[in-house]
PASEBA-1860 file (N, C-alpha, C; in nm, 3 decimals):
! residues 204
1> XXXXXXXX> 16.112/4.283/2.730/16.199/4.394/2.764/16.225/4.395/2.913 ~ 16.365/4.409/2.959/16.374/4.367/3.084/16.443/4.523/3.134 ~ 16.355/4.568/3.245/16.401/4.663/3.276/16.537/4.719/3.386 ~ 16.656/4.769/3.419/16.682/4.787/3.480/16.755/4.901/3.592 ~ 16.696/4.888/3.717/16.697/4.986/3.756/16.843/5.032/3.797 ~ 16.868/5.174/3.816/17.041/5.235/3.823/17.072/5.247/3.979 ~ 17.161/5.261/4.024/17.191/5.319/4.153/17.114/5.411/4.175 ~ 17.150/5.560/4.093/17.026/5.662/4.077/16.890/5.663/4.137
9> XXXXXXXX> 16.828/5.556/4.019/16.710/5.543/4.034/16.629/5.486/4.169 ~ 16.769/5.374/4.205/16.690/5.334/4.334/16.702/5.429/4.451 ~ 16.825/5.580/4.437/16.859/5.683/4.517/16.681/5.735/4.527 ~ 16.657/5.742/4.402/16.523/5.831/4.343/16.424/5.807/4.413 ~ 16.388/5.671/4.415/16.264/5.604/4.487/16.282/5.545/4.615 ~ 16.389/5.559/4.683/16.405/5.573/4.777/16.396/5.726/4.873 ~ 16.404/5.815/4.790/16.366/5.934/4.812/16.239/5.976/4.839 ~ 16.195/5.984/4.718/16.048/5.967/4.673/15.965/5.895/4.770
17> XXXXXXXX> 16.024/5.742/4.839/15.927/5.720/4.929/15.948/5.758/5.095 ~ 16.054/5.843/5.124/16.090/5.907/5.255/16.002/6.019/5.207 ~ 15.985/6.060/5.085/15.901/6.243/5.138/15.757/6.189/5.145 ~ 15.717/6.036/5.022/15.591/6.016/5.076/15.527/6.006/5.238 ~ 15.617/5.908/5.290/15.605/5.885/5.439/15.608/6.001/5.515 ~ 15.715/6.127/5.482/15.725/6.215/5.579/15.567/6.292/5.545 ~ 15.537/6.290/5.439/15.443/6.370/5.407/15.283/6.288/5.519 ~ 15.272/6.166/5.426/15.169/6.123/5.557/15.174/6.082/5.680
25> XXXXXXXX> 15.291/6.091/5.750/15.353/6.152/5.886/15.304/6.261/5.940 ~ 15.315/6.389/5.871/15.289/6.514/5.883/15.128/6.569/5.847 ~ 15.092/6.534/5.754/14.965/6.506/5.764/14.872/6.468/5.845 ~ 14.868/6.338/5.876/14.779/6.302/5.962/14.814/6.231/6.094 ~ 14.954/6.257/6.127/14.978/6.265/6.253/15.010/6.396/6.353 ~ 15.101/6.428/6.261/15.189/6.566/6.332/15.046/6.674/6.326 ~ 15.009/6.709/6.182/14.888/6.848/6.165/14.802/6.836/6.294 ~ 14.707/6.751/6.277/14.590/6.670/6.388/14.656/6.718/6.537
33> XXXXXXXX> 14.794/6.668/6.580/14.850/6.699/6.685/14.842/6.815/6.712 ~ 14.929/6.883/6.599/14.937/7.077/6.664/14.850/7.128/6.668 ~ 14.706/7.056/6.612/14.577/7.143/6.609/14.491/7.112/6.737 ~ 14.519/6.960/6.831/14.476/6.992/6.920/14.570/7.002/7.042 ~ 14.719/7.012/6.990/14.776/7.143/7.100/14.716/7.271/7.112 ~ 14.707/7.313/6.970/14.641/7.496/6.982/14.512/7.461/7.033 ~ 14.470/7.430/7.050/14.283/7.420/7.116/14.330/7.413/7.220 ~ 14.394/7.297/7.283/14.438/7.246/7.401/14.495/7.391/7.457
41> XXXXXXXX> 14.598/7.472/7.390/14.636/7.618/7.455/14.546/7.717/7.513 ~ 14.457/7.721/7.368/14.356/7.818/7.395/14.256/7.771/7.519 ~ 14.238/7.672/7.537/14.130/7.642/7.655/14.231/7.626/7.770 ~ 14.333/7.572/7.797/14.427/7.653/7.870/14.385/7.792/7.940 ~ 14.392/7.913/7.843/14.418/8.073/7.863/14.300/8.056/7.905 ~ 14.213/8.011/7.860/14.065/8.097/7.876/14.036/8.038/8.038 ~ 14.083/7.925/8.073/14.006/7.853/8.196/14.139/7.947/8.331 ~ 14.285/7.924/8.287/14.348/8.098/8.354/14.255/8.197/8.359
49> XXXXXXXX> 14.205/8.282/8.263/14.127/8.361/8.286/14.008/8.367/8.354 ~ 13.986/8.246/8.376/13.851/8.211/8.425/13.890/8.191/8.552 ~ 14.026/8.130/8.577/14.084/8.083/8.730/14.079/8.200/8.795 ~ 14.146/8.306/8.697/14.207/8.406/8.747/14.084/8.531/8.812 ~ 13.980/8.547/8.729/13.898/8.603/8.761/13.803/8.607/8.886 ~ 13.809/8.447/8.942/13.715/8.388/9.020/13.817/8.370/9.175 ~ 13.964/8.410/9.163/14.048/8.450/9.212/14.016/8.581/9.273 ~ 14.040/8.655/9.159/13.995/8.801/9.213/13.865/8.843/9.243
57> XXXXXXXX> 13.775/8.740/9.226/13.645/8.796/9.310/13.663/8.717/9.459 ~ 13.706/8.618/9.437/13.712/8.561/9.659/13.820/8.623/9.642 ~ 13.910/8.722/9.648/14.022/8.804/9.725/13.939/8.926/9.716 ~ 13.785/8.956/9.638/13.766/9.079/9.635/13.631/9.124/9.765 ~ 13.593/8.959/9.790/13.516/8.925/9.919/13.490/9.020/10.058 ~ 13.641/9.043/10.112/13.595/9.115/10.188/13.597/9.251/10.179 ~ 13.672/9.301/10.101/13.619/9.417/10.041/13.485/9.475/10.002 ~ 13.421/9.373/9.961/13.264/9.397/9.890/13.164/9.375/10.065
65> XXXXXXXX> 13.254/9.307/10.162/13.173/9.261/10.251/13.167/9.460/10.307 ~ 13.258/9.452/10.332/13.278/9.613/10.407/13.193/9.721/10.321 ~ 13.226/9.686/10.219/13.157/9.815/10.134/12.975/9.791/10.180 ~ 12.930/9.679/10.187/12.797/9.630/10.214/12.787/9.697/10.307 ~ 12.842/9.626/10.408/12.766/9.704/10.567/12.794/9.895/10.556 ~ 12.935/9.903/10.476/12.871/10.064/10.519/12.787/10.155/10.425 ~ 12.728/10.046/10.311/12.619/10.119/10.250/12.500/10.105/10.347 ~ 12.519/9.974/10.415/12.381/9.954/10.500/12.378/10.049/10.607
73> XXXXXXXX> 12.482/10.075/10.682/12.507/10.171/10.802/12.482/10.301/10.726 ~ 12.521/10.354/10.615/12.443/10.500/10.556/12.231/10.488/10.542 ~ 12.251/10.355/10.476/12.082/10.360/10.483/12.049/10.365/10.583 ~ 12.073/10.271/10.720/12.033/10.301/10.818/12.031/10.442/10.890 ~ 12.098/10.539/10.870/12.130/10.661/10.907/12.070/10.711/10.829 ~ 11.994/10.721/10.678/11.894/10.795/10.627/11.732/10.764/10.650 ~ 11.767/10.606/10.675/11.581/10.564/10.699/11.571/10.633/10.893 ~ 11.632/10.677/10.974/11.657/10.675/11.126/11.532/10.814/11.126
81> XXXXXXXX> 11.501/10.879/11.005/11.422/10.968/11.013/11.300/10.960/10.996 ~ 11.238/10.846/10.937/11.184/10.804/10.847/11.065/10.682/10.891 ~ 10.951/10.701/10.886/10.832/10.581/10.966/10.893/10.453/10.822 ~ 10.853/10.337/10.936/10.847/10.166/10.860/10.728/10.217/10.781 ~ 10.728/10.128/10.676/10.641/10.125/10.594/10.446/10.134/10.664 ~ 10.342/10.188/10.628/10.237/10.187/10.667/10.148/10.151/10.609 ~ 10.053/10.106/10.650/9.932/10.085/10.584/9.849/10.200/10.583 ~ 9.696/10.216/10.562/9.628/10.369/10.532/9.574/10.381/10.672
89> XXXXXXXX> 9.545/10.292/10.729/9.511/10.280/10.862/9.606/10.335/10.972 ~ 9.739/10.313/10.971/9.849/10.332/11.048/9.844/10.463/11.018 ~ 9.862/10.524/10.882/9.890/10.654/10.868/9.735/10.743/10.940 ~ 9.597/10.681/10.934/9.525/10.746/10.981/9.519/10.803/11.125 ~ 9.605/10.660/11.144/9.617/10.682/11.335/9.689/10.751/11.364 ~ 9.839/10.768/11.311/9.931/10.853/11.303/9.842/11.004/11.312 ~ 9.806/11.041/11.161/9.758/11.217/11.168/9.663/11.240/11.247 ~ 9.543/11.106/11.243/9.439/11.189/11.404/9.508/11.186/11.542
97> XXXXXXXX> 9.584/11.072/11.547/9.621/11.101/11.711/9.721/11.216/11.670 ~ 9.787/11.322/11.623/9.873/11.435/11.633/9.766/11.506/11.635 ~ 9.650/11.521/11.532/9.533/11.667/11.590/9.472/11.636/11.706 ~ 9.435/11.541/11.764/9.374/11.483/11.875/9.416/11.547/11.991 ~ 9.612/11.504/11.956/9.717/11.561/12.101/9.719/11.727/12.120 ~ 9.670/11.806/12.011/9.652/11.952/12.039/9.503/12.004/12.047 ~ 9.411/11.906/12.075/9.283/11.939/12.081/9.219/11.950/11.980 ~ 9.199/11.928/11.896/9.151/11.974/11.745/9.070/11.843/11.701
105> XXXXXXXX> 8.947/11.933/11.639/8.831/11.830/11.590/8.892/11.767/11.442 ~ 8.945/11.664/11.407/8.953/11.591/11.247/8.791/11.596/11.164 ~ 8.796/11.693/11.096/8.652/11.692/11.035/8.622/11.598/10.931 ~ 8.743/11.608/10.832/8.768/11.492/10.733/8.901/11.472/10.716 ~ 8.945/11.324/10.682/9.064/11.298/10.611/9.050/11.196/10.487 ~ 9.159/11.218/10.431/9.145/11.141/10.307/9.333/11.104/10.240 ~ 9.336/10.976/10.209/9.472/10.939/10.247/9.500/10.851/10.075 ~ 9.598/10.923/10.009/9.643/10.896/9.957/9.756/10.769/9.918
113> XXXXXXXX> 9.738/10.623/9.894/9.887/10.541/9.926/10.011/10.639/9.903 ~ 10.088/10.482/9.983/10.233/10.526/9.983/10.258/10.472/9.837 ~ 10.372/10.543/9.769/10.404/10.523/9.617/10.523/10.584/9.619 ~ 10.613/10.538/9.566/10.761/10.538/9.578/10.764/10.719/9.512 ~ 10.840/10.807/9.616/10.856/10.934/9.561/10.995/10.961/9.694 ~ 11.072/11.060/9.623/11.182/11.093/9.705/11.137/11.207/9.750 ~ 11.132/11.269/9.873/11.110/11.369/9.955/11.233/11.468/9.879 ~ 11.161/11.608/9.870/11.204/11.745/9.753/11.355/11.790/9.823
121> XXXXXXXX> 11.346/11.772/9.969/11.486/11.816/10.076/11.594/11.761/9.981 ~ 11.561/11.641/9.958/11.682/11.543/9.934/11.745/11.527/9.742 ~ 11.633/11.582/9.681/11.660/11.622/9.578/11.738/11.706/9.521 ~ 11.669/11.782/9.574/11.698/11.959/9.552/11.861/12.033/9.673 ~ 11.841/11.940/9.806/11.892/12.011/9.882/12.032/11.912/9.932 ~ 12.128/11.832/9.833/12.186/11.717/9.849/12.320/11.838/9.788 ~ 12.426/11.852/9.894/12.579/11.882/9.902/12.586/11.822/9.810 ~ 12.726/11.908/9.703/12.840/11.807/9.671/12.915/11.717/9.709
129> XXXXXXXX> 12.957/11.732/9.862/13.015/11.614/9.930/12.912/11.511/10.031 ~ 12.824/11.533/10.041/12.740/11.429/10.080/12.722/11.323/9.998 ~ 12.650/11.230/10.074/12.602/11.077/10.039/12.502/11.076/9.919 ~ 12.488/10.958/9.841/12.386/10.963/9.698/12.266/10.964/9.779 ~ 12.185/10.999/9.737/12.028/11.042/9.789/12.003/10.847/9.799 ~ 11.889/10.783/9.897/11.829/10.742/9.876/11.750/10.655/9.681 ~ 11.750/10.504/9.695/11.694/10.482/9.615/11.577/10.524/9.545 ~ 11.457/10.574/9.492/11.352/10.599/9.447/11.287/10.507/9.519
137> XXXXXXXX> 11.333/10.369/9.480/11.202/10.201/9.485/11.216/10.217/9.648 ~ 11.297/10.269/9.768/11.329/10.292/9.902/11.217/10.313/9.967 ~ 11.228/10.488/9.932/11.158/10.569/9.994/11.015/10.587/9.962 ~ 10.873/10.593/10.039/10.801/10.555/10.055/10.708/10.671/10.067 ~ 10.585/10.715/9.977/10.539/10.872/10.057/10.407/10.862/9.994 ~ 10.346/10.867/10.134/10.203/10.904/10.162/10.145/11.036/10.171 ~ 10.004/11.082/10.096/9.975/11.190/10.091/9.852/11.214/10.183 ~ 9.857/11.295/10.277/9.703/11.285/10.382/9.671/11.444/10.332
145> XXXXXXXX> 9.485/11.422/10.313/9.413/11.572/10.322/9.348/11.604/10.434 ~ 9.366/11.687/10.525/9.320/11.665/10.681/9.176/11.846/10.621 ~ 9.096/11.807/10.717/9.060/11.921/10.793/9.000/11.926/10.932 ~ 9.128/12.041/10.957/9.090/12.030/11.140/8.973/12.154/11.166 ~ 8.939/12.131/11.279/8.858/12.260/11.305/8.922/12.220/11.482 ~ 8.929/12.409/11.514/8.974/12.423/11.631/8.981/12.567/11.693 ~ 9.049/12.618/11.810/9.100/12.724/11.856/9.211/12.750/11.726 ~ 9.259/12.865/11.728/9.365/12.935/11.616/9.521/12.884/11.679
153> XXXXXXXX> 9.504/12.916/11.798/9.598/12.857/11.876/9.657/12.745/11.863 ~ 9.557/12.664/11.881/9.600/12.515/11.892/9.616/12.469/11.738 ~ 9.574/12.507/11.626/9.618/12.520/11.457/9.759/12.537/11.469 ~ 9.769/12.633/11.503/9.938/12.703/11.486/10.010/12.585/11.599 ~ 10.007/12.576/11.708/10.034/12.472/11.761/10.054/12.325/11.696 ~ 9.960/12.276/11.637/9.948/12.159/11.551/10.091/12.192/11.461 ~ 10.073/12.311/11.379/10.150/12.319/11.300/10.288/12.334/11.283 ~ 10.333/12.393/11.441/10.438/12.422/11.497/10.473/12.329/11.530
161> XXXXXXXX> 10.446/12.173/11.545/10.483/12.072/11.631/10.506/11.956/11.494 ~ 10.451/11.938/11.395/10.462/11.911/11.245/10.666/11.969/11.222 ~ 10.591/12.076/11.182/10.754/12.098/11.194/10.877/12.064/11.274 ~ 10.866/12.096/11.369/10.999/12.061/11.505/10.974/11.936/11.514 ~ 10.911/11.865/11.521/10.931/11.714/11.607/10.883/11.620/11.535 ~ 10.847/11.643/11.392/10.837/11.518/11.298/10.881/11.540/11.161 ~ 11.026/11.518/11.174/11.095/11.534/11.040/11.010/11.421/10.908 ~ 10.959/11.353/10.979/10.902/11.229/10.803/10.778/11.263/10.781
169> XXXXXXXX> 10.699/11.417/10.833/10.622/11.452/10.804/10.627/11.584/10.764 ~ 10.597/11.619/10.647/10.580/11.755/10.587/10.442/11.846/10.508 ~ 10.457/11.975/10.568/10.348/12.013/10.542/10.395/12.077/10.411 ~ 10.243/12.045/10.297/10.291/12.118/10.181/10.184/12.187/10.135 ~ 10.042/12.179/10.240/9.971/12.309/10.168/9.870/12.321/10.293 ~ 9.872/12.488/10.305/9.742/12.486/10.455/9.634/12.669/10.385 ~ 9.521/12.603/10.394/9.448/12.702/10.419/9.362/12.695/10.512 ~ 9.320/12.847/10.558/9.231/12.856/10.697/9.092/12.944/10.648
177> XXXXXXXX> 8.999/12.886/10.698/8.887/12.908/10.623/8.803/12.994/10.788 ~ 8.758/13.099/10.820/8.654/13.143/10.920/8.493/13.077/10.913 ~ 8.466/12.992/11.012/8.352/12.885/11.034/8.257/12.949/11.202 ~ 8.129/12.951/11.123/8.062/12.917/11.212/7.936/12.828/11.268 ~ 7.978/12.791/11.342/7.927/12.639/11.394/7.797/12.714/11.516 ~ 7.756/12.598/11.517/7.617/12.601/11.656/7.677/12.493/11.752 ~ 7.668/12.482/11.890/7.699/12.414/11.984/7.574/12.314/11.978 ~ 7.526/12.212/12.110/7.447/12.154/12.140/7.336/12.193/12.210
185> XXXXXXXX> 7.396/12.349/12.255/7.318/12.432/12.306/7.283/12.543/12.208 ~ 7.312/12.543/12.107/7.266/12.637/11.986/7.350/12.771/12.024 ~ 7.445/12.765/12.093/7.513/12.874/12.068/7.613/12.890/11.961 ~ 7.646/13.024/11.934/7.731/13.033/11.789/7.857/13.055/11.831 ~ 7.940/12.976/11.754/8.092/12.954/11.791/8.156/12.986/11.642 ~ 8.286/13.061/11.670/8.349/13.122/11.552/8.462/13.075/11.562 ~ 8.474/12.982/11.477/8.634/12.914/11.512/8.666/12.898/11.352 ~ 8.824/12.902/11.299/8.883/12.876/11.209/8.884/12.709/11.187
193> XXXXXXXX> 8.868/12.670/11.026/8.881/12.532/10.995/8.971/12.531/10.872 ~ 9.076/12.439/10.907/9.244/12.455/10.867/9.224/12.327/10.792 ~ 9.274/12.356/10.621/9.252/12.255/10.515/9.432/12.247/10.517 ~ 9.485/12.149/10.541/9.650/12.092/10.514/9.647/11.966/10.419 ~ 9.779/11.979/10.386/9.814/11.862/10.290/9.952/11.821/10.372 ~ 9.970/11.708/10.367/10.076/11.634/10.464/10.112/11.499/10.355 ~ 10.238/11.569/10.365/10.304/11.383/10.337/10.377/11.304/10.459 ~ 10.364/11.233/10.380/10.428/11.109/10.511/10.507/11.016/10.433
201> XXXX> 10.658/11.025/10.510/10.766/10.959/10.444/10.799/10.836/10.523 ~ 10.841/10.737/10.417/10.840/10.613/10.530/10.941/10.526/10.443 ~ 10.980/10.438/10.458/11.132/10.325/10.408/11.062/10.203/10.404 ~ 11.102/10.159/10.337/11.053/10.031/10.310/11.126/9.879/10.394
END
């Protein structure tokens, strides 16, 4: 049986093999392609975004530079009140040489470390339009238990001079107790002995 094929038919399979070809054309040339165009896009955008971002942080440079120094120029203007950090020793020298400078015997002290606490002024006593308080991890505060013994005078003196002329020191508790002592000569001396509590603020 001899077969033969029509005009038609060879229209047919000539057809038939243009959609085959277009088909594995499109398949596994063209698909493959547009799929790593779209990747190729998307990593495109993202590395823009990435350009773009790293853009706006070196244009945002000196901006952040300025903002630095005048956070540093405010700290500096809040620590300006404020002792460098101390050891228990420093702080000892500190509170005896102040009873020392008004005459007053240091009977005992006892010194608490420094441990990160914000002084109560700055808590409690911070404007609406003022500056943010100080960090916590910053500010630095030592607790001293003094007892002086002295003239009444020179107590109130001590205490008067605490206040006015050493803002990073605050008194937060004083009692005065009536003492009487014997001299070297066994005479009797009636002098007041003044129990205070003192902090001591300091910056790190």
């Amino acid at each position: 049986m001899r077969l033969e094929l029509t005009e038609n038919d060879v229209l047919l399979l000539k057809l038939a093999g243009s959609i085959l070809i277009a088909f594995l054309v499109i398949r596994f040339l063209l698909m493959p392609g547009i799929e790593r165009f779209q990747e190729n896009c998307i990593q495109r955008d993202e590395l823009e975004e990435t350009a773009d971002g790293m853009q706006a942080s070196i244009d945002g440079i000196p901006v952040l530079k300025q903002e630095i120094e005048e956070r540093q120029k405010k700290l500096e203007e809040v620590s300006s009140v404020y002792y460098e950090h101390m050891e228990n020793h420093q702080v000892d020298e500190l509170l005896t040489g102040l009873a020392l400078k008004h005459g007053l015997f240091p009977v005992s002290l006892s010194i608490e470390g420094a441990a990160p606490k914000i002084p109560p002024a700055y808590l409690y006593g911070v404007t609406a339009g003022s500056a943010q308080i100080p960090s916590e991890n910053y500010i630095q505060t030592a607790a001293g238990n003094m007892v002086l013994r002295g003239e009444e005078s020179r107590l109130f003196s001590f205490l008067d001079d605490v206040e006015t002329n050493y803002p990073a020191l605050r008194l937060c508790s004083m009692k005065m107790n009536q003492q009487i002592y014997f001299d070297e000569d066994w005479n009797v001396i009636d002098q007041p002995d003044m129990s205070c509590g003192l902090e001591v603020y300091m910056h790190e």
